[in-house]
C-alpha positions in Angstrom: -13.4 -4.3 5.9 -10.1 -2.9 4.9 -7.0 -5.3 6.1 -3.9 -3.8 5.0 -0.9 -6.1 4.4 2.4 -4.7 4.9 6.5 -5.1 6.1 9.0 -2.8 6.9 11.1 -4.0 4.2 11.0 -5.9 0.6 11.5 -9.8 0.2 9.7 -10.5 3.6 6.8 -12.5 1.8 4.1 -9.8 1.8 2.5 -10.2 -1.3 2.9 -13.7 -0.8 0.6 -13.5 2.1 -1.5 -10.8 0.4 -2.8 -13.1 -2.1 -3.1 -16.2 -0.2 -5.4 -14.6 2.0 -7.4 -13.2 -1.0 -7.6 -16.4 -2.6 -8.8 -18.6 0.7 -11.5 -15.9 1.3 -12.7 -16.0 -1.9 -12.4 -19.6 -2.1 -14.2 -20.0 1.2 -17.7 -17.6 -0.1 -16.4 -14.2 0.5 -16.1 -10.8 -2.1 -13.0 -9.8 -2.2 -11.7 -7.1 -3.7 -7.2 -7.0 -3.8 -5.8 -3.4 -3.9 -2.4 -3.5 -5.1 -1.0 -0.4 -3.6 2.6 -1.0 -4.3 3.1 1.2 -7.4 5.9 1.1 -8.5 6.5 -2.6 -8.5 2.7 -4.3 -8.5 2.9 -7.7 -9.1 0.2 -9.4 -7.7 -1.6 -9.5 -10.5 0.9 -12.1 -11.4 -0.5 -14.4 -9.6 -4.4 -13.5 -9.0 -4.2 -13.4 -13.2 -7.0 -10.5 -13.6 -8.6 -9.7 -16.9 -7.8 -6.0 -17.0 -11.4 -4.7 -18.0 -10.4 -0.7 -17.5 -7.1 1.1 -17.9 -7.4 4.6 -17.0 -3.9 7.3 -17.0 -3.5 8.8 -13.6 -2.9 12.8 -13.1 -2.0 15.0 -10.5 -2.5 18.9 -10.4 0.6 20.7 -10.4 0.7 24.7 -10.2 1.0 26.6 -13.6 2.0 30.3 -13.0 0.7 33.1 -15.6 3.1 35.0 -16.0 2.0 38.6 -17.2 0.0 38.5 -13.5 2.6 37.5 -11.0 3.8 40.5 -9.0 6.8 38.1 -7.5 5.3 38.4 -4.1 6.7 34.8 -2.9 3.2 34.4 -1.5 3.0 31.0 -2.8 6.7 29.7 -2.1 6.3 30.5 1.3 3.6 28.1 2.2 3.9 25.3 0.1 5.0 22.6 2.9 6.6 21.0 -0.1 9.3 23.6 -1.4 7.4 22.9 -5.1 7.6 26.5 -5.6 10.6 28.8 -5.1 10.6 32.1 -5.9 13.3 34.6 -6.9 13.7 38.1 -7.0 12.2 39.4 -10.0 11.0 36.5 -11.7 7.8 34.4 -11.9 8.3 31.8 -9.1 9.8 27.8 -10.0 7.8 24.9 -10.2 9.4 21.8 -9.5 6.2 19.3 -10.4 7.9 16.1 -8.6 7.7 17.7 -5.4 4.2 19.0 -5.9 1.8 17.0 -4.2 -1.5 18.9 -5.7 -3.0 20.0 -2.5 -4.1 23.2 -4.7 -3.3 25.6 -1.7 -0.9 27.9 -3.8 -3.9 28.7 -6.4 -5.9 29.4 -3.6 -4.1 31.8 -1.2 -2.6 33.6 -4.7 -3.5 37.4 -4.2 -2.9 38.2 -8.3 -4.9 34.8 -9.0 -1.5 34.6 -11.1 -1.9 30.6 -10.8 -3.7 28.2 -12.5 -4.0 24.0 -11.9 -2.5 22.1 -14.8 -2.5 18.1 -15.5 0.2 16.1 -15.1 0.6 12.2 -16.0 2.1 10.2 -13.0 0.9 6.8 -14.4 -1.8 4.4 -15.0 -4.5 2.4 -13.4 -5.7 -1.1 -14.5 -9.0 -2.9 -12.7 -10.3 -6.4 -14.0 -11.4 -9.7 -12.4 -9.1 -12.3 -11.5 -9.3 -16.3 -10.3 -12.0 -17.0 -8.0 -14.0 -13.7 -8.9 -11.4 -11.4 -7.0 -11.4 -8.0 -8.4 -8.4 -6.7 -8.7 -6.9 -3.1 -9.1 -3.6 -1.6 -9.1 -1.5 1.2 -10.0 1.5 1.6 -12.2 3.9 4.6 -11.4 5.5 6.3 -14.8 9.3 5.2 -14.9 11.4 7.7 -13.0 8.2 9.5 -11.2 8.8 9.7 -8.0 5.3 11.2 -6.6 3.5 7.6 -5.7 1.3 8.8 -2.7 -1.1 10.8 -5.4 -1.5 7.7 -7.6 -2.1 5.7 -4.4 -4.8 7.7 -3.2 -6.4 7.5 -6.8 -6.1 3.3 -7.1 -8.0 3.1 -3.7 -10.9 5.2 -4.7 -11.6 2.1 -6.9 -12.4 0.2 -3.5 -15.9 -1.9 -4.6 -18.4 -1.8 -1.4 -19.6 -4.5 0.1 -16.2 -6.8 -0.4 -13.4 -7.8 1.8 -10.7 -5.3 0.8 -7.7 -6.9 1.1 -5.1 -3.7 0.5 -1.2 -5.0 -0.5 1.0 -2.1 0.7 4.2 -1.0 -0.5 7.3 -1.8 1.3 9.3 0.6 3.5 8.0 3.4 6.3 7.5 6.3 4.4 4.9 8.4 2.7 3.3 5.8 0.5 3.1 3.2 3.3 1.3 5.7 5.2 -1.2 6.8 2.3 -1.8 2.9 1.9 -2.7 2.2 5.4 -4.3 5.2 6.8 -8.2 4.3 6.6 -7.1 0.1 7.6 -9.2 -1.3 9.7 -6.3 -4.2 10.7 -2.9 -3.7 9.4 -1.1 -7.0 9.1 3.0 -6.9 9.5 4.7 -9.4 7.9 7.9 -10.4 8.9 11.0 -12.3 8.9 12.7 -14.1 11.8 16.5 -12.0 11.3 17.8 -8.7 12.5 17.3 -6.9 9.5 13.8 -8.1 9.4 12.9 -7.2 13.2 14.9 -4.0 12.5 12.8 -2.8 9.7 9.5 -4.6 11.5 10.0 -1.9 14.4 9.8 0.9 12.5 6.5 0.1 10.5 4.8 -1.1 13.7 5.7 2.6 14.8 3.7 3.9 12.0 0.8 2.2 12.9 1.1 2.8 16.2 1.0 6.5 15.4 -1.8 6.0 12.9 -3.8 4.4 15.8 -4.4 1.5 13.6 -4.7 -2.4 15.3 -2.3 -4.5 13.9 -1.0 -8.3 14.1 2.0 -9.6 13.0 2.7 -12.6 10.4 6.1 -14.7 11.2 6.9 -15.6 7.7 9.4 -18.3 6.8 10.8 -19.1 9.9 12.7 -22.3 11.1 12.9 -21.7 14.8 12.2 -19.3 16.9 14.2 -16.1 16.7 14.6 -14.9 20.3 15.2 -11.1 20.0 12.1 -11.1 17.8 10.1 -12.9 20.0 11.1 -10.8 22.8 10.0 -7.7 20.8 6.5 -9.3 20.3 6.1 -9.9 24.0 7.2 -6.1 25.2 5.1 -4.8 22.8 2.2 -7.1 23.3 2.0 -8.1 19.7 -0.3 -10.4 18.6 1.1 -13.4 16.3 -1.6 -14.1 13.8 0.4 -16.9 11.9 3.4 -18.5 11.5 4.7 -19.9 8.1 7.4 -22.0 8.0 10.8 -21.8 5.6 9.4 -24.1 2.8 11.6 -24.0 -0.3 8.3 -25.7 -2.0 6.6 -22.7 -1.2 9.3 -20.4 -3.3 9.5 -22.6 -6.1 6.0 -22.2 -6.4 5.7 -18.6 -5.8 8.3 -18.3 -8.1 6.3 -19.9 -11.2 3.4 -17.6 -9.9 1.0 -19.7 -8.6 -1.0 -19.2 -5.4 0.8 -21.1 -2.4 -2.2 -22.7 -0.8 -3.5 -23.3 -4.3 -0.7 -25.6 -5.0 0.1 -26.9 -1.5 -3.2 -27.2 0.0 -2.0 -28.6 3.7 -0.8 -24.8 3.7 -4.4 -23.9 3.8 -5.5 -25.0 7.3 -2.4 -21.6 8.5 -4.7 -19.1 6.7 -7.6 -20.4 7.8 -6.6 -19.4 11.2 -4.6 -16.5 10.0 -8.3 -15.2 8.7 -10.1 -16.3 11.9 -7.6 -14.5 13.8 -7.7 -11.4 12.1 -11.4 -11.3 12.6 -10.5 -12.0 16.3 -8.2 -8.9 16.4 -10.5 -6.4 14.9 -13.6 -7.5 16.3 -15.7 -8.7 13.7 -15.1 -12.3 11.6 -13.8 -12.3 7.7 -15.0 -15.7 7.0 -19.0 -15.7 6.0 -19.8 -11.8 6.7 
């Protein structure tokens, strides 16, 4: 089962609730596996603690153009979708390897066979085993790379069968959100109760909604009830799978990098039911499977 926990924006409490979760189904009989697909800041290894038992360097296949055979047809320019190539009268075409998203289609549809696949580094992946038996993988993007969708496609072909995949998405609404959460079974959006918060939760529920994907929503740190979100839940029909109060216990701890419900264990009974109802909203329990 692949439960995908994302937010429309940073600093909502995401990986907060990410690990939690991983931690009370491990600590409650399950395998889990945590798949840190936020690559260019992972950081819940911080707090799961793996022993990295693999570190592999990440490629992606950009276009390499010989030379002596192009005939500077443009052939190639003209259908990448992701203006990688340009081409220029006279002249072999341009690569421009950060926009180059290695589909391969410009070696393919070459008429001179004038291109040729060539590695290039994006970044590394790291898998080891962390408290509780959770394995844990993630990604790590080079500095100034700005291709992340290829590296995380390549840190969730480590997903282990037979576990509880519990998949930590990056924030935002873009590309690398939607690589992270395209094959979910549940996505779970977590939120704040503020405008910015419901602003940037509307946008990612879109993207799911697109995606065809169920998802529940997670009201993180949240004093009272902050009407226009509320309304937004109930014309959209949103399910609430948990609400988790504005505890500044819970960010001092966080802060030191320790697992919320770990250190405040009355905070365990709220993911309990967040796990329960997860299994509600996708058909099929979490707990004891």
């Amino acid at each position: 089962m692949n439960i995908a926990i994302a937010s429309g924006k940073g600093g909502t409490g995401k990986t907060t609730i990410a690990v939690s979760l991983a931690y009370f189904l491990a600590t409650s009989g399950q395998s889990v596996q945590y798949i840190d697909c936020d690559v260019e800041e992972p950081n819940g290894h911080l707090f799961l603690k793996p022993k990295i038992e693999s570190r592999k360097t990440a490629y992606v296949m950009v276009p390499k153009i010989i030379e002596e055979k192009c005939t500077f047809c443009g052939e190639c320019s003209s259908k990448c979708q992701y203006n990688a190539l340009v081409s220029l009268p006279d002249i072999p075409p341009l690569v421009f390897p950060g926009l180059c998203h290695g589909c391969g289609l410009c070696v393919h549809i070459c008429p001179e066979n004038a291109i040729i696949e060539a590695k290039r580094e994006v970044g590394f992946i790291e898998e080891g085993t962390g408290i509780e038996g959770i394995a844990c993988i993630h990604g790590i993007l080079n500095v100034g790379e700005v291709m992340a969708v290829p590296l995380i496609r390549q840190v969730k072909e480590g997903s282990l069968e037979s576990r509880v995949h519990i998949i930590d998405a990056p924030p935002g609404t873009a590309c690398p959100l939607v690589a992270t959460i395209s094959d979910a079974d549940i996505v779970v959006m977590v939120t704040e109760p503020t405008p910015f918060g419901l602003h940037d939760l509307s946008i990612a529920v879109a993207v799911a909604e697109k995606l065809e994907i169920p998802l529940g929503l997670v009201i993180n740190r949240e004093r009272e009830q902050f009407q226009p979100l509320e309304k937004y839940i109930d014309d959209h029909g949103m399910e609430i799978l948990a609400r988790i109060p504005e505890d500044r216990r819970i960010a001092e701890h966080y802060s030191r990098g320790e697992i919320i419900i770990e250190a405040l264990p009355e905070l365990r009974p709220l993911f309990s039911d967040l796990a329960i109802n997860i299994g509600k909203a996708f058909g099929k329990s979490v707990i004891g499977v």
